[in-house]
N, C-alpha and C positions, 0 to 999 in steps of 0.2 A: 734254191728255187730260182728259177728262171726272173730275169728282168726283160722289160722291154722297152723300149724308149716312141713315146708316142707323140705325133704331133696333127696339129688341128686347126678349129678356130672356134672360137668362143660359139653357143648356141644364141644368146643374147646378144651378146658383143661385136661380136664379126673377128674378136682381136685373135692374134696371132696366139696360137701356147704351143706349150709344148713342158712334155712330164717325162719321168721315168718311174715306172709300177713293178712291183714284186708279186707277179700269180703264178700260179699252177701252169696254166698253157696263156696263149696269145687271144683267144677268146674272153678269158677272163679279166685279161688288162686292158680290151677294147672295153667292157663293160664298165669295168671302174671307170674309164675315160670318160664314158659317155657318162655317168651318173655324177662328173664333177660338170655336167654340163658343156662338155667337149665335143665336137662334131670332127672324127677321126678323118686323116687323111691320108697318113702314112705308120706304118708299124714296124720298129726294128728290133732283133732279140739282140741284147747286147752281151759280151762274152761270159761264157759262166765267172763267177769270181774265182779268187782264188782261195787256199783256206787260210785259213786266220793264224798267227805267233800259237796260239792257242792249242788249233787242232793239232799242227805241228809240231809243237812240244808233246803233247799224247801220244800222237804216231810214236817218234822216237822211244819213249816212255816201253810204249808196248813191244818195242824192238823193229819197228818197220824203217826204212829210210827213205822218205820221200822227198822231191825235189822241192825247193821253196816256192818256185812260180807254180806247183802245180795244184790244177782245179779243187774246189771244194768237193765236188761231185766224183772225182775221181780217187781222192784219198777218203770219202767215203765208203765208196765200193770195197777199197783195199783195209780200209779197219772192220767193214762187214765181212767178207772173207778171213780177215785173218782171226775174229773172233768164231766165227764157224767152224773154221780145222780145229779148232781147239775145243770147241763144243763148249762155247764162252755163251751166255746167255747177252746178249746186245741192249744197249737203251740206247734209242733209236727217237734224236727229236728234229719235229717236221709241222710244218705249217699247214694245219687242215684245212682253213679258210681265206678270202681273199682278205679279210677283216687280217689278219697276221694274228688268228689265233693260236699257241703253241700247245703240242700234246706231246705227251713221251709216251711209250709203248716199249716194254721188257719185252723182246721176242726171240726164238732161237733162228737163226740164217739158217738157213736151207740152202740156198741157191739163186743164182739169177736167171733172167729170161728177160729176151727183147721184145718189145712192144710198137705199137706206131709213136708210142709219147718218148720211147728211150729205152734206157736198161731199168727195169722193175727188179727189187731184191723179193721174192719169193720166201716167206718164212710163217712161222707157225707161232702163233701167241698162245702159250703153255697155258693150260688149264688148271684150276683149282685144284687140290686136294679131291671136294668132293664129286668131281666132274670124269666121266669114263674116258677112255684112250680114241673113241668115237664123239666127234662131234658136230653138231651141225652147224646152218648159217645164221641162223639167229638165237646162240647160243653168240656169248661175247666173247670166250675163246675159241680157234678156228687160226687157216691158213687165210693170212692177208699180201696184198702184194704193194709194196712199198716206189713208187718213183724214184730213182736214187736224185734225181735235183729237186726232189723236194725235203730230203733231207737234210737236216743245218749241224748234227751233230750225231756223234755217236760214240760212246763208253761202252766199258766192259760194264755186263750187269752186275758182277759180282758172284756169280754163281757157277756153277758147270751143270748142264743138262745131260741127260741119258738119251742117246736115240734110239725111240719107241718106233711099233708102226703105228701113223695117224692115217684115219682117211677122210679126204673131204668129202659131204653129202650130195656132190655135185658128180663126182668124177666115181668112174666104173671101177676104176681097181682102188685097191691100198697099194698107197707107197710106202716103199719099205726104206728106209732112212736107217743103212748099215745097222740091223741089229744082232747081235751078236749076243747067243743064250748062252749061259755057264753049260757047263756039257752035262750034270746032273738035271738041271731042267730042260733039255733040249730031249 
């Protein structure tokens, strides 16, 4: 998740401050600023970090070889992909709110796509057992699109998916997500 480094002066005080905030975008760390009472003056994003001994060691784990200085945000992307060619189901953990609430979410990678906010991972949160291969938007499984800097982590889920076709109740076709029928059912 993105930082920013904000500076100001007191709305009471007059005095000089100055913070560094962890949001979603630059709106949202103006807002926290101001809600500690801060009268913003200036906003700077500071570099994405880097990932942790942690992630690092998992990368390798999983056979990737990433450089040590590099980004969280980029050995992201690369353990979401690498979990996806392999039809790896992902746990996927991200800060949903500016509060620094943490969710995790089991989803299968699909794919990416650019945004104005950055590179979004495009994937599909597997449905139930009792739930059809069709699903809609307010049903709680569905295609979600994830901000790769706002995710802090990611594992293998522990399973292997099967690429079905899903379609979402927004979008005029199904996509078809490599499926491949035994040739008795096809």
């Amino acid at each position: 998740m993105p930082t920013f480094r904000i500076t100001g002066r007191g709305r009471k005080t007059n005095r000089k401050r100055s913070g560094v905030y962890l949001a979603t975008d630059q709106a949202t760390a103006v807002s926290m600023a101001e809600a500690a009472d801060t009268l913003v003056t200036d906003v700077v994003r500071l570099p994405d970090p880097v990932a942790s001994p942690d992630q690092l060691e998992y990368a390798r784990f999983l056979g990737l070889t990433p450089a040590r200085d590099v980004a969280r945000s980029d050995l992201m992307a690369d353990l979401l992909e690498h979990l996806g060619r392999r039809r790896r189901l992902a746990e996927i953990a991200h800060l949903t709110t500016a509060d620094g609430e943490r969710r995790v979410a089991r989803v299968e990678p699909y794919a990416f796509q650019r945004s104005r906010e950055g590179l979004r991972l495009r994937c599909f949160l597997p449905p139930s057992d009792s739930e059809p291969d069709v699903v809609y938007d307010y049903q709680t499984a569905g295609w979600h699109l994830y901000l790769i800097d706002d995710i802090e982590d990611v594992r293998d889920g522990g399973a292997t998916f099967i690429r079905r076709l899903y379609q979402r109740h927004e979008d005029t076709a199904v996509f078809s997500m490599d499926v491949i029928l035994p040739e008795s059912e096809s």
